[in-house]
mmCIF file as gemmi writes it, N, C-alpha and C atoms, coordinates in Angstrom:
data_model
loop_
_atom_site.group_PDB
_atom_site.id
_atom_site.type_symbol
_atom_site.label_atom_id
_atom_site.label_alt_id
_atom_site.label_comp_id
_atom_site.label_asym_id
_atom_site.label_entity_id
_atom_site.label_seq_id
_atom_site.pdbx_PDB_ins_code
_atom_site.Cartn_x
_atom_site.Cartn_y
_atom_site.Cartn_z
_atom_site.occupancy
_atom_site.B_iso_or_equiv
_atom_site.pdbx_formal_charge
_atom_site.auth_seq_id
_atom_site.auth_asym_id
_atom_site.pdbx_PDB_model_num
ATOM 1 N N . UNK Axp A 1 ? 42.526 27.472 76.076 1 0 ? 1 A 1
ATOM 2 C CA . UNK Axp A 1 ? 43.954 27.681 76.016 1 0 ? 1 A 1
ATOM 3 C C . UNK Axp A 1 ? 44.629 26.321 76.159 1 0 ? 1 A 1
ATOM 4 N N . UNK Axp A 2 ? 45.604 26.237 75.204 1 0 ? 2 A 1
ATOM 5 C CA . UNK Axp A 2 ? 46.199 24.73 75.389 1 0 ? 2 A 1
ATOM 6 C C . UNK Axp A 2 ? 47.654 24.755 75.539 1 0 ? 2 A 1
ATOM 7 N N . UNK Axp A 3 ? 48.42 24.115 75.788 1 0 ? 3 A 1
ATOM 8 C CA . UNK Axp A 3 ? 50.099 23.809 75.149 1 0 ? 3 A 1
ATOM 9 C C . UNK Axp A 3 ? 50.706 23.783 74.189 1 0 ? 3 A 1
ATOM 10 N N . UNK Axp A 4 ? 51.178 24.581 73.72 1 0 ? 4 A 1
ATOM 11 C CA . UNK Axp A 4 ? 51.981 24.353 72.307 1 0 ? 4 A 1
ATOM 12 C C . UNK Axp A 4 ? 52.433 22.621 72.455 1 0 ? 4 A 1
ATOM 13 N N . UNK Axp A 5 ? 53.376 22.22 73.279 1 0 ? 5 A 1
ATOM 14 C CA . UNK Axp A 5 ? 53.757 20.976 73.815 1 0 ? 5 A 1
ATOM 15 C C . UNK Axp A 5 ? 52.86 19.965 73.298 1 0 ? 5 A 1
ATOM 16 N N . UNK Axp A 6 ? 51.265 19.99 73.768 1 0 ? 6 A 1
ATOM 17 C CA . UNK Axp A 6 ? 50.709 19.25 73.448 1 0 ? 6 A 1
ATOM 18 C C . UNK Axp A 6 ? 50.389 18.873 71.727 1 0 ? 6 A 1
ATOM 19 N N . UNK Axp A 7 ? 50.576 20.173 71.304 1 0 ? 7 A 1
ATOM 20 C CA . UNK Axp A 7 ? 50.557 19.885 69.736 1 0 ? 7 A 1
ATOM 21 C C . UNK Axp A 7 ? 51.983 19.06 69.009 1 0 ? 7 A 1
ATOM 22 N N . UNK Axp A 8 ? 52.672 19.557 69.745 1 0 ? 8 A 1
ATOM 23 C CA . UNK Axp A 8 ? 54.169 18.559 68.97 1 0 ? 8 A 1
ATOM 24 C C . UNK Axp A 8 ? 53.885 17.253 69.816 1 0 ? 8 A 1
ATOM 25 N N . UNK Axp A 9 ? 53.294 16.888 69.903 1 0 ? 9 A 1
ATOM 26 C CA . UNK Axp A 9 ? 53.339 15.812 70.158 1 0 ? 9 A 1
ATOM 27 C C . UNK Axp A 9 ? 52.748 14.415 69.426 1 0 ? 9 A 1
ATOM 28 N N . UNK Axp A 10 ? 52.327 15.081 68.827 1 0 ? 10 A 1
ATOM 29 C CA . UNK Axp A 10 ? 51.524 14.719 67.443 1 0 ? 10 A 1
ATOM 30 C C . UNK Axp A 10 ? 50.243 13.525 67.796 1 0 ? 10 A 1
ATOM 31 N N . UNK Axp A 11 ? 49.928 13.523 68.587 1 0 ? 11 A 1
ATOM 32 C CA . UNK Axp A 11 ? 48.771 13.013 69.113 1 0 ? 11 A 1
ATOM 33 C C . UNK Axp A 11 ? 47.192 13.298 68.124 1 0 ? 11 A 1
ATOM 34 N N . UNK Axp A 12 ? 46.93 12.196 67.637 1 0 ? 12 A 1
ATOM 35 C CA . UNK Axp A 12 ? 45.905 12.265 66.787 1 0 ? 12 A 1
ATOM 36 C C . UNK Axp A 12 ? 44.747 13.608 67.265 1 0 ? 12 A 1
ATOM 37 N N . UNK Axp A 13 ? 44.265 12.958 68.766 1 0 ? 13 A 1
ATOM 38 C CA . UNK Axp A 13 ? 43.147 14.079 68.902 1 0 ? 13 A 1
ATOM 39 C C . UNK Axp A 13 ? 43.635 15.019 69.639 1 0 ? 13 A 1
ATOM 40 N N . UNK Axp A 14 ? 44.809 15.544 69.899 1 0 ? 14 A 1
ATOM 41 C CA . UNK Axp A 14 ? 44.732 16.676 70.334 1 0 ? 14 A 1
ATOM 42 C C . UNK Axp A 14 ? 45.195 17.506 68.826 1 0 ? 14 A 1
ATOM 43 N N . UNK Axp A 15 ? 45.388 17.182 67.55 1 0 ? 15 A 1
ATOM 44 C CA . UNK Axp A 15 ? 45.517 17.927 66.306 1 0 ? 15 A 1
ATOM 45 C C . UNK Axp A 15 ? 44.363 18.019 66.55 1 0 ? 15 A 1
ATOM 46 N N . UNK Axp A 16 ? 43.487 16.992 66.551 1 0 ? 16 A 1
ATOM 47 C CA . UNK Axp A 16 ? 42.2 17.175 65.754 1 0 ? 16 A 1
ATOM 48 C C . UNK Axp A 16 ? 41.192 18.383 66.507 1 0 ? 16 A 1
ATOM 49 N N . UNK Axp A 17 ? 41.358 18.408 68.002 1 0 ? 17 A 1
ATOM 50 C CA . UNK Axp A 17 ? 41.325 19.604 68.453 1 0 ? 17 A 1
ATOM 51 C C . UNK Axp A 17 ? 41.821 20.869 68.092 1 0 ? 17 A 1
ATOM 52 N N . UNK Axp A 18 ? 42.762 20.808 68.106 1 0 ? 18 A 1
ATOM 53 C CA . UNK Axp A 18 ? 43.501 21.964 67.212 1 0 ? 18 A 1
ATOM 54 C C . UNK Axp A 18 ? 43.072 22.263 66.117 1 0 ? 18 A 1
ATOM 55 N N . UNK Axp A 19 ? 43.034 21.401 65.523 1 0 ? 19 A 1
ATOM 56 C CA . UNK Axp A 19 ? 42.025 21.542 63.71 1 0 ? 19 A 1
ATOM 57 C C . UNK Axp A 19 ? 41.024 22.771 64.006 1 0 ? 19 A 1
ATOM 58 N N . UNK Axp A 20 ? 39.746 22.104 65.242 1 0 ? 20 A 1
ATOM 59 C CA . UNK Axp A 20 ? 38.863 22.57 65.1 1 0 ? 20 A 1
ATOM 60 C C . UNK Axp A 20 ? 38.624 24.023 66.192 1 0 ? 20 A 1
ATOM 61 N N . UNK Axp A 21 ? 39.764 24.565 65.97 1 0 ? 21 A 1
ATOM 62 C CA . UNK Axp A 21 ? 39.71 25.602 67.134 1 0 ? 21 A 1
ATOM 63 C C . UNK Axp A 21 ? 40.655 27.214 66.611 1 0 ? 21 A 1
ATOM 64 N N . UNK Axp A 22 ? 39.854 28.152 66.682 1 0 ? 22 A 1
ATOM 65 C CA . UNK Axp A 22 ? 41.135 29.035 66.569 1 0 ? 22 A 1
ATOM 66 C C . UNK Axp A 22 ? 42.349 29.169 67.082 1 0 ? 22 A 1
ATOM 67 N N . UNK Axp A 23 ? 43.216 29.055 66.541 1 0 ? 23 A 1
ATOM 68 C CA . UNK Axp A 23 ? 44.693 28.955 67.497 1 0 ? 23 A 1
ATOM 69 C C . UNK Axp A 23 ? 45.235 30.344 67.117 1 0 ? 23 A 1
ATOM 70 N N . UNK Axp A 24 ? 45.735 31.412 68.228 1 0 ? 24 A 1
ATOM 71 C CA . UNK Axp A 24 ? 46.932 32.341 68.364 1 0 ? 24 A 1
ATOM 72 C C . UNK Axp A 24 ? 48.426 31.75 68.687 1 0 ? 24 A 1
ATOM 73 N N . UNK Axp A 25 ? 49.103 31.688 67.71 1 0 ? 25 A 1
ATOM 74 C CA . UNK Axp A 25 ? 50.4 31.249 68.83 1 0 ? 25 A 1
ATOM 75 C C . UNK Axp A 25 ? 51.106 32.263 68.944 1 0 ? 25 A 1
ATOM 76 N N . UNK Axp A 26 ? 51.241 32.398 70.245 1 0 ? 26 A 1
ATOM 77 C CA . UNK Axp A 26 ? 52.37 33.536 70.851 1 0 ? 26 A 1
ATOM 78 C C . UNK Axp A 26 ? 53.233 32.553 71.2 1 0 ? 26 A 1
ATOM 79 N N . UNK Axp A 27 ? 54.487 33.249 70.821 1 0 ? 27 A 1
ATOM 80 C CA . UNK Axp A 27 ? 56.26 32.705 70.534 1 0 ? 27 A 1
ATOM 81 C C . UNK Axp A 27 ? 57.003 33.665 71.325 1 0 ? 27 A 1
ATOM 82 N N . UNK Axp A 28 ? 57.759 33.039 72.122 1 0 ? 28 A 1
ATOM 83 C CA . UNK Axp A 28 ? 58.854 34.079 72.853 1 0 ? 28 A 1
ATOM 84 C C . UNK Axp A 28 ? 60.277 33.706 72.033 1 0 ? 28 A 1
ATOM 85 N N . UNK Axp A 29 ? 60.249 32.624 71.571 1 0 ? 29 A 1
ATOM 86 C CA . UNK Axp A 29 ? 61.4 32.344 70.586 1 0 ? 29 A 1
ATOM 87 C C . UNK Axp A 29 ? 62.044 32.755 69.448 1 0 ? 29 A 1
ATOM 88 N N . UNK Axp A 30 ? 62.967 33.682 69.362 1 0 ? 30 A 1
ATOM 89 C CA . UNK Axp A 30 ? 63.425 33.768 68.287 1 0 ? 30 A 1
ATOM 90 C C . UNK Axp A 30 ? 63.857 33.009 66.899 1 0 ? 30 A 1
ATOM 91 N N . UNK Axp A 31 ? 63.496 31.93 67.423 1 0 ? 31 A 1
ATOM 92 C CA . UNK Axp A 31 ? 63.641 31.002 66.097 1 0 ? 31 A 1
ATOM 93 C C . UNK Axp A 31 ? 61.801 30.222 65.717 1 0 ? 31 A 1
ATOM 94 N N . UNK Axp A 32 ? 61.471 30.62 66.162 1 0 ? 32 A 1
ATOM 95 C CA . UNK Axp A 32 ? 60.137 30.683 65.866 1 0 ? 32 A 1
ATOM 96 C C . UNK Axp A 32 ? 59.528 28.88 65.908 1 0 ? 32 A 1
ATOM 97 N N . UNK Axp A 33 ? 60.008 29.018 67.285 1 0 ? 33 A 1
ATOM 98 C CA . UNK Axp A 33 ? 59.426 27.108 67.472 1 0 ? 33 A 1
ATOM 99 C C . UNK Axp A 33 ? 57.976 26.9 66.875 1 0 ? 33 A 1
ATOM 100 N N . UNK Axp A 34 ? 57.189 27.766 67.781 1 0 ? 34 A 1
ATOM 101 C CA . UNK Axp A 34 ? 55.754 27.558 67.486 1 0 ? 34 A 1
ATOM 102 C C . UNK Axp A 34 ? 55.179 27.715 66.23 1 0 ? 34 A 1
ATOM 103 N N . UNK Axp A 35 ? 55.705 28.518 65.675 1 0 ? 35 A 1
ATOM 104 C CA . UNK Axp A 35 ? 55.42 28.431 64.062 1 0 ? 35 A 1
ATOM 105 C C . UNK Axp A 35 ? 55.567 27.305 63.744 1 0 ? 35 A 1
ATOM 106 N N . UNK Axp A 36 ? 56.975 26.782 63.705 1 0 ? 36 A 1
ATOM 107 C CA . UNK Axp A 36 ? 57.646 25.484 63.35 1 0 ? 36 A 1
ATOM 108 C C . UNK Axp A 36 ? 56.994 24.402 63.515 1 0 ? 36 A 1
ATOM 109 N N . UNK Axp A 37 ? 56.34 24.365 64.805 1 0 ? 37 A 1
ATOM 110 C CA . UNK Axp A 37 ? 55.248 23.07 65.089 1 0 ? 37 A 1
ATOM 111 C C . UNK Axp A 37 ? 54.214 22.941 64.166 1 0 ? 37 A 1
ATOM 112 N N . UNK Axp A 38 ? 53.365 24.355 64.179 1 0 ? 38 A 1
ATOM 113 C CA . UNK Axp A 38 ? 52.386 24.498 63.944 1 0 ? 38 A 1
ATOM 114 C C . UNK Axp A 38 ? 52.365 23.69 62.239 1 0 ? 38 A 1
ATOM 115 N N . UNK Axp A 39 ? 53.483 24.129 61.915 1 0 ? 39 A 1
ATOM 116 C CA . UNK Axp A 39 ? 53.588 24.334 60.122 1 0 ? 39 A 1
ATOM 117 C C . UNK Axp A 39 ? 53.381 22.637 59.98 1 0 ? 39 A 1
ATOM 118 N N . UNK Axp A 40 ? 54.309 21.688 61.052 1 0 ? 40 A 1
ATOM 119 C CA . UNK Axp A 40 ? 54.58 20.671 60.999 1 0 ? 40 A 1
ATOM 120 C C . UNK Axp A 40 ? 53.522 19.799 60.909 1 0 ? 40 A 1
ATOM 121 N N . UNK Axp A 41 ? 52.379 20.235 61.704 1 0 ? 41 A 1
ATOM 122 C CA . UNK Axp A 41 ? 51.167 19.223 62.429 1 0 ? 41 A 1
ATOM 123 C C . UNK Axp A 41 ? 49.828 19.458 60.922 1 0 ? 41 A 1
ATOM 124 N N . UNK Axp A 42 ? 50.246 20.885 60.367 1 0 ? 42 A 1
ATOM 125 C CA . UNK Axp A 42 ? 49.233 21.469 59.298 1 0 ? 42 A 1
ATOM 126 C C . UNK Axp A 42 ? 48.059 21.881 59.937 1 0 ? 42 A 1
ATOM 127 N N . UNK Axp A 43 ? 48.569 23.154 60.84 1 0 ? 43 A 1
ATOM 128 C CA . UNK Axp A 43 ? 47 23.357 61.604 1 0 ? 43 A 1
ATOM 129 C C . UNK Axp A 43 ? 47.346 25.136 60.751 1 0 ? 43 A 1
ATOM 130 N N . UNK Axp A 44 ? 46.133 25.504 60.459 1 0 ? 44 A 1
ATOM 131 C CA . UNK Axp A 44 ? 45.854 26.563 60.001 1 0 ? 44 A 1
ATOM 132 C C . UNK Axp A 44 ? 45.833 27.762 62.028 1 0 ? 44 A 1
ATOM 133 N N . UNK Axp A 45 ? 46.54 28.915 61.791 1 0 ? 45 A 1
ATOM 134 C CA . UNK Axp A 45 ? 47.219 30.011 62.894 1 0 ? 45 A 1
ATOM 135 C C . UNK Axp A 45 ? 47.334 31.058 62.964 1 0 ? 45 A 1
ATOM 136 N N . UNK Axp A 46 ? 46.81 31.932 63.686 1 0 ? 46 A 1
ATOM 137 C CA . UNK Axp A 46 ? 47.733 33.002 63.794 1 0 ? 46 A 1
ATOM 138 C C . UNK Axp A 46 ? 48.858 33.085 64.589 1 0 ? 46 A 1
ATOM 139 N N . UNK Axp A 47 ? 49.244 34.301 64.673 1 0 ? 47 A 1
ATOM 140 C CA . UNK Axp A 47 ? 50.794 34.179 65.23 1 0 ? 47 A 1
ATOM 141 C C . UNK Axp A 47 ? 51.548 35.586 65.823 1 0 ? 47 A 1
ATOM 142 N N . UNK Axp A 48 ? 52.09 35.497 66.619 1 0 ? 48 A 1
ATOM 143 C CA . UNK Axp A 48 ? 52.72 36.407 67.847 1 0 ? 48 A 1
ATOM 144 C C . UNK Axp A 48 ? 53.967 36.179 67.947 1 0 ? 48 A 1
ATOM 145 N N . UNK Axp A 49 ? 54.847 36.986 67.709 1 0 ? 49 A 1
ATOM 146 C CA . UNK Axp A 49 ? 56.317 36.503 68.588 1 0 ? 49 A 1
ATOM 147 C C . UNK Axp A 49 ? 56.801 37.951 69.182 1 0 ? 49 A 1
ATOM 148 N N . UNK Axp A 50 ? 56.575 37.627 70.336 1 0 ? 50 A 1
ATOM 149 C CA . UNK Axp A 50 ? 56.476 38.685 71.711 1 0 ? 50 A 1
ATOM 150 C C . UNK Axp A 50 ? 57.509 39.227 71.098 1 0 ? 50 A 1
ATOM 151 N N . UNK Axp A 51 ? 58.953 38.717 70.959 1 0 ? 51 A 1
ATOM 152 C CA . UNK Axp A 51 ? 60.871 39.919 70.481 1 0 ? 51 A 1
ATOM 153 C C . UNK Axp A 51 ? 60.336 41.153 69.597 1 0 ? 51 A 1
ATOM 154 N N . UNK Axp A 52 ? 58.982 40.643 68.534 1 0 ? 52 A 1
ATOM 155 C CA . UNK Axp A 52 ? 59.247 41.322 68.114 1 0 ? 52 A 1
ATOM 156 C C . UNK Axp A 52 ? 58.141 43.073 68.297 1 0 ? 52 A 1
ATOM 157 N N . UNK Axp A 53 ? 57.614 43.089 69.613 1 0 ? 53 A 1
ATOM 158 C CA . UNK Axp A 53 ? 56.96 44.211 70.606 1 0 ? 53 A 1
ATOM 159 C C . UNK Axp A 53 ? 58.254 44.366 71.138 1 0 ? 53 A 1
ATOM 160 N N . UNK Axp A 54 ? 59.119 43.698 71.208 1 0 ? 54 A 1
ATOM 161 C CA . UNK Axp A 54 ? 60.206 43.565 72.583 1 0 ? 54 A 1
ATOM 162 C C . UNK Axp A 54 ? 60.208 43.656 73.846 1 0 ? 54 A 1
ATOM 163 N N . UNK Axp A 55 ? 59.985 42.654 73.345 1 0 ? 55 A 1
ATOM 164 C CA . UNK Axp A 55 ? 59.604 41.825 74.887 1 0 ? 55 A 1
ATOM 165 C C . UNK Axp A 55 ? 60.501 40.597 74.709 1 0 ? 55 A 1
């Protein structure tokens, strides 16, 4: 389990970790940060955004 945080941060090896790892991102954000990162860095994801269980 890691930080979304740590991925925007754009830090060579923690992508490259990311690269090599399944990632879930669960999002409590309605504007869908974690997507947003994710899309940014080009890491292949799945994806969760809790609003929409409602929560």
């Amino acid at each position: 389990m890691n930080c979304l945080t740590l991925a925007a941060t754009g830090t060579k090896e923690i992508i490259d970790e990311f690269k090599n790892s399944n990632i879930l991102v669960i999002d409590g954000c309605n504007e869908d940060c974690g997507k947003k990162i994710m899309v940014m860095i080009g890491i292949n994801y799945m994806y969760l955004r809790l609003t929409d269980l409602g929560y």
